[in-house]
C-alpha atoms as one frame of an Amber mdcrd trajectory, in Angstrom:
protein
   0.000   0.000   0.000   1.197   3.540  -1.137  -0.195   6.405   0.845   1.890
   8.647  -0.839  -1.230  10.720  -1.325  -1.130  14.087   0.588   1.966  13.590
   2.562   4.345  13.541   0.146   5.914  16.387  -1.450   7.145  16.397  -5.599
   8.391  13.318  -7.119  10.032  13.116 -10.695  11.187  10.439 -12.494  14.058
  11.660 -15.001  15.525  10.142 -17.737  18.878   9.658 -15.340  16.916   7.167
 -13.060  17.009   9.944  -9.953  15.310   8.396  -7.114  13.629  12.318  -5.154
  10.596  13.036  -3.140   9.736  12.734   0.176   7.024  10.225   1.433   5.695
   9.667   4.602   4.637   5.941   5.720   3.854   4.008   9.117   6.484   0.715
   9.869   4.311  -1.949  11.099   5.075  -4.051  13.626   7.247  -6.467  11.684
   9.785  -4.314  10.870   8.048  -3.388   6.808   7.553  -0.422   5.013   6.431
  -0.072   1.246   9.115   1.326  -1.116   7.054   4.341  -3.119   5.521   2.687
  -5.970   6.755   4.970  -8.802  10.418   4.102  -7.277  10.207   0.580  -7.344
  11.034   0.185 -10.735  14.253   2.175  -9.697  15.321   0.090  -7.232  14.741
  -3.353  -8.817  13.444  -6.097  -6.938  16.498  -6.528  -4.373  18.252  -3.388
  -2.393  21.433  -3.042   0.092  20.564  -0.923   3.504  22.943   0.070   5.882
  23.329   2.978   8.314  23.690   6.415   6.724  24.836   9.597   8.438  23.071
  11.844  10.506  20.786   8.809  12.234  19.336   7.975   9.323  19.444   4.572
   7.426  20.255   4.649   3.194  18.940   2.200   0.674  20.631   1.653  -2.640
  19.880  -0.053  -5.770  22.045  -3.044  -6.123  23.626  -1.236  -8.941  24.424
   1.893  -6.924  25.779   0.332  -3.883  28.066  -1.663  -5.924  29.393   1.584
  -7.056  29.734   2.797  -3.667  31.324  -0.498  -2.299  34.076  -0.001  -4.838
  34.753   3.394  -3.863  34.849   2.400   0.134  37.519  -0.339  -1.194  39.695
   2.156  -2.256  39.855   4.223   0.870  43.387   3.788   2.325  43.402   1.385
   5.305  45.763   3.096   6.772  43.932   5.866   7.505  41.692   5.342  10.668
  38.499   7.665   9.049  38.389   5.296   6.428  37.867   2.391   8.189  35.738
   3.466  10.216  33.657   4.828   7.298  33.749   1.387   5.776  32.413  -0.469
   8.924  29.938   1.753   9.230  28.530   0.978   5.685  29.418  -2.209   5.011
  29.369  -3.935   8.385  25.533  -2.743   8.947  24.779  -3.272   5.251  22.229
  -6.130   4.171  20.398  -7.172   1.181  16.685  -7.169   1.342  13.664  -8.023
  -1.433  11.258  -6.208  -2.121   8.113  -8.484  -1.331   5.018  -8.992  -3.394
   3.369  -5.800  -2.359   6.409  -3.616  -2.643   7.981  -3.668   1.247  11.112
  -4.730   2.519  11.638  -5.598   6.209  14.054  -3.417   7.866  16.238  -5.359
  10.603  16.022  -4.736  13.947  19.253  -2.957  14.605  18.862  -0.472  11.816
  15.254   0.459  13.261  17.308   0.840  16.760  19.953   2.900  15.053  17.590
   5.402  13.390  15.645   5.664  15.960  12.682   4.486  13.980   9.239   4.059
  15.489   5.952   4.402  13.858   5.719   7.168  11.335   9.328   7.369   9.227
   9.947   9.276   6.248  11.470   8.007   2.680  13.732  10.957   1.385  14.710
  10.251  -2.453  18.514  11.562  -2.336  19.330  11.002  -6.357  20.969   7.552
  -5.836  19.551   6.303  -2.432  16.646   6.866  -0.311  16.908   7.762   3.051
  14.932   6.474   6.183  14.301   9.038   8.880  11.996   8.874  12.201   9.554
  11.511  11.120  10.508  13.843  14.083  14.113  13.271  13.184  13.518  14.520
   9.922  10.838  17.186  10.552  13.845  18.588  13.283  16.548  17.598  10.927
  14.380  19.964   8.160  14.050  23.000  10.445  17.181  23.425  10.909  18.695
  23.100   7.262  16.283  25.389   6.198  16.741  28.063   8.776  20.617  27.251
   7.656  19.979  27.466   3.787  21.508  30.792   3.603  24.593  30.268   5.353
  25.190  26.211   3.540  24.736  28.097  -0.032  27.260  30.495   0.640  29.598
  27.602   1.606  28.674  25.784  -1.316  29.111  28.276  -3.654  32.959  27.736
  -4.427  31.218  24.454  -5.930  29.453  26.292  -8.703  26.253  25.674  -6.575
């Protein structure tokens, strides 16, 4: 079930695959949420989540992550960031499928790490989608925005 209805904000689907939006969904009591139906053909029927930053979890197509695992591979192991980096995504990282109706079951210690309870959030971030508690991300929101000035200005050097 999709109640993207009302409570979610603009979603396109470009020609580059982006995976945007913002939907709002309850976790039932097993651990499932639906993906958003107009992402699902995005994501394929198998995706990798692990623990993101900021408390929040990420899900990647299995084509993305791959990308992404390659990249963590190449981080010098040496360097003590880097490994810690690559435990955090890869050591909490599983594969899930999507079932029959669209949902994947998130484990138990990613709901603990994110904080999840009832009502989360799916934020499309162009190659993942994020899962945030809804007051996490509501917080998280009202914050960035009332900072939007100063991050721009920072980000400007970027061509942003």
């Amino acid at each position: 079930m999709d109640n993207c209805g009302d409570n979610s904000t603009f979603l396109w689907i470009t020609k580059n695959n982006m995976l945007i939006g913002e939907y709002h969904y309850n976790l039932d009591t097993k651990g499932r949420v639906a993906m958003p139906s107009k992402l699902r053909g995005i994501l394929g029927d198998e995706v990798i989540i692990t623990r993101g930053l900021d408390n929040c979890l990420f899900i990647f197509p299995k084509k993305d992550w791959e990308e992404i695992v390659l990249k963590i591979k190449n981080l010098p192991l040496s360097q003590a960031n880097s490994r810690a980096f690559a435990r955090l995504m890869l050591a909490g990282a599983m594969n899930v499928n999507l079932d029959t109706q669209g949902r994947i079951i998130i484990p138990d210690y990613l709901r603990k790490f994110a904080n999840l309870k009832k009502k989360i959030v799916i934020a499309g971030v162009y190659n993942r989608l994020e899962v945030w508690d809804e007051e996490i991300w509501e917080e998280y929101k009202r914050r960035t925005e009332k900072e939007s000035g100063d991050i721009a200005e920072k980000l400007s050097d970027l061509g942003i």
